[in-house]
Biotite code that builds the C-alpha atoms (Angstrom):
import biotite.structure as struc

atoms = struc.array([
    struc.Atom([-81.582, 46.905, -156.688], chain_id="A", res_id=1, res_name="UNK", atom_name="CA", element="C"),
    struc.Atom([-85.031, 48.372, -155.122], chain_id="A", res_id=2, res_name="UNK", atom_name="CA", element="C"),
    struc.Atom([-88.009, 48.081, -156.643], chain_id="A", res_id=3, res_name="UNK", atom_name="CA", element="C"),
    struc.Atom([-88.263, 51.820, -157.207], chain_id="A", res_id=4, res_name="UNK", atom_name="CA", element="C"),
    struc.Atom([-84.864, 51.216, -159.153], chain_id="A", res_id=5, res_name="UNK", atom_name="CA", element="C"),
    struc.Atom([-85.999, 48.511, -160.789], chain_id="A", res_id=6, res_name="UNK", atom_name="CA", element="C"),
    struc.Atom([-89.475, 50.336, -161.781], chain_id="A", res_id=7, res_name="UNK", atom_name="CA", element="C"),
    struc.Atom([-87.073, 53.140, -163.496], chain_id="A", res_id=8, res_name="UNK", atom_name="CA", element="C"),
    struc.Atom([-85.125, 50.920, -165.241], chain_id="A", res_id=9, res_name="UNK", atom_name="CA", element="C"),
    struc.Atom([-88.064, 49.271, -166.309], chain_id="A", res_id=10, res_name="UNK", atom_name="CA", element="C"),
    struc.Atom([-89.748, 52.500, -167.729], chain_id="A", res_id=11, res_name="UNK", atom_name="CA", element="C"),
    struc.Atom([-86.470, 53.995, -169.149], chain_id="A", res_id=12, res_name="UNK", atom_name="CA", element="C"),
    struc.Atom([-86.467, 50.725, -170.876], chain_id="A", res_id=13, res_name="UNK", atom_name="CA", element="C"),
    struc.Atom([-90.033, 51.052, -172.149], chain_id="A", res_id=14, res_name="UNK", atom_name="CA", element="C"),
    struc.Atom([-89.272, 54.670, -173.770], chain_id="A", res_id=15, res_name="UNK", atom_name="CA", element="C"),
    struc.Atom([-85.886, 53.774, -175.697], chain_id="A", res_id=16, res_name="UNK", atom_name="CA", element="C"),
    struc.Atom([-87.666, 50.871, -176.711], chain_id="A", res_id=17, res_name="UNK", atom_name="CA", element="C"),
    struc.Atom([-90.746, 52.847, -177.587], chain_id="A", res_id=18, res_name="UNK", atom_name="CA", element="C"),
    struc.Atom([-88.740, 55.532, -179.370], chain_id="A", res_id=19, res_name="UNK", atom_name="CA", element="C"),
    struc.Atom([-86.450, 52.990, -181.609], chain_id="A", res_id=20, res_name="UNK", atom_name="CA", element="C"),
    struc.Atom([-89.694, 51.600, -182.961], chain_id="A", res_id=21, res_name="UNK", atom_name="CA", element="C"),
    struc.Atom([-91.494, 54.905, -183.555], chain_id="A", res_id=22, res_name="UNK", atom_name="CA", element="C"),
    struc.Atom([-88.287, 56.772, -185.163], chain_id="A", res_id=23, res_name="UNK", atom_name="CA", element="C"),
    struc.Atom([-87.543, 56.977, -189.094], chain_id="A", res_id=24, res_name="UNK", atom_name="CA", element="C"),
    struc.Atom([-84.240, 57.998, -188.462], chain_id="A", res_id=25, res_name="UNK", atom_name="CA", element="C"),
    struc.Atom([-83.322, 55.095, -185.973], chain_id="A", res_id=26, res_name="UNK", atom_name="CA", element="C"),
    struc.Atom([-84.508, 52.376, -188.368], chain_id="A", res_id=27, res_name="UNK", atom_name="CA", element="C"),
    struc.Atom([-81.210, 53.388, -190.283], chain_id="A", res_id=28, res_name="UNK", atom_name="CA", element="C"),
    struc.Atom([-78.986, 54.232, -187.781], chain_id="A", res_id=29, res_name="UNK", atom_name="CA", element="C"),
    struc.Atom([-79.248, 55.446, -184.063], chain_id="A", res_id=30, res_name="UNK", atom_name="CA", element="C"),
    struc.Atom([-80.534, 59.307, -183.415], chain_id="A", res_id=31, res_name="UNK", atom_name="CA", element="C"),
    struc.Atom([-79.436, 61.685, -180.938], chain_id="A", res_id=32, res_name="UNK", atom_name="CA", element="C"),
    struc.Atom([-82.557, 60.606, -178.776], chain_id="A", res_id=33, res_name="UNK", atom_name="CA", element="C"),
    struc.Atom([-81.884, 57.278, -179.103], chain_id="A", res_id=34, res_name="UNK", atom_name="CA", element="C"),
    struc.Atom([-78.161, 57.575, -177.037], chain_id="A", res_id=35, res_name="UNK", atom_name="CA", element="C"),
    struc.Atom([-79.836, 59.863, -174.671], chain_id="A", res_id=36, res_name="UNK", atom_name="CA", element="C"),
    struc.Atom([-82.647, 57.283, -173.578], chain_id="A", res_id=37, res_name="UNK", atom_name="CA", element="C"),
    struc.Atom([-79.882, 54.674, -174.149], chain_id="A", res_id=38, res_name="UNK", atom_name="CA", element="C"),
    struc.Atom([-77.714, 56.151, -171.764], chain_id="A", res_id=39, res_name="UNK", atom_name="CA", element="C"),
    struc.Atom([-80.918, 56.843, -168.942], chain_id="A", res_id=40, res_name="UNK", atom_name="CA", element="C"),
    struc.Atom([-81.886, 53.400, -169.404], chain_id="A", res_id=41, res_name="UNK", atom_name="CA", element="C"),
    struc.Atom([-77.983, 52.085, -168.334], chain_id="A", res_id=42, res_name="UNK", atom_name="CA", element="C"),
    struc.Atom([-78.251, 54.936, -165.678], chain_id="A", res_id=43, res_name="UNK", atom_name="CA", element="C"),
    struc.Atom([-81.233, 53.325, -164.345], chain_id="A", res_id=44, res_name="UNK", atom_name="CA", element="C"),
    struc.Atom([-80.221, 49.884, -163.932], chain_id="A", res_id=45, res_name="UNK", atom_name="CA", element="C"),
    struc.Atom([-76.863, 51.240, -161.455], chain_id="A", res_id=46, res_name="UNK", atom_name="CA", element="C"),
])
């Protein structure tokens, strides 16, 4: 992994993690935004 990978994954990481805490919705269950930035972050990381 390269740093510039690892500085993706890193801030994709940041974002779902930002978004889970900032969400109503995903305090219940996951939202559509959630799975999105769920699936970037995973994409990230390859």
């Amino acid at each position: 992994m390269t740093t510039k990978t690892a500085t993706n994954a890193e801030a994709a990481y940041k974002i779902w993690l930002g978004h889970t805490i900032q969400c109503a919705a995903c305090r219940t269950t996951p939202c559509v935004t959630a799975l999105r930035l769920g699936r970037a972050w995973r994409e990230a990381r390859r």
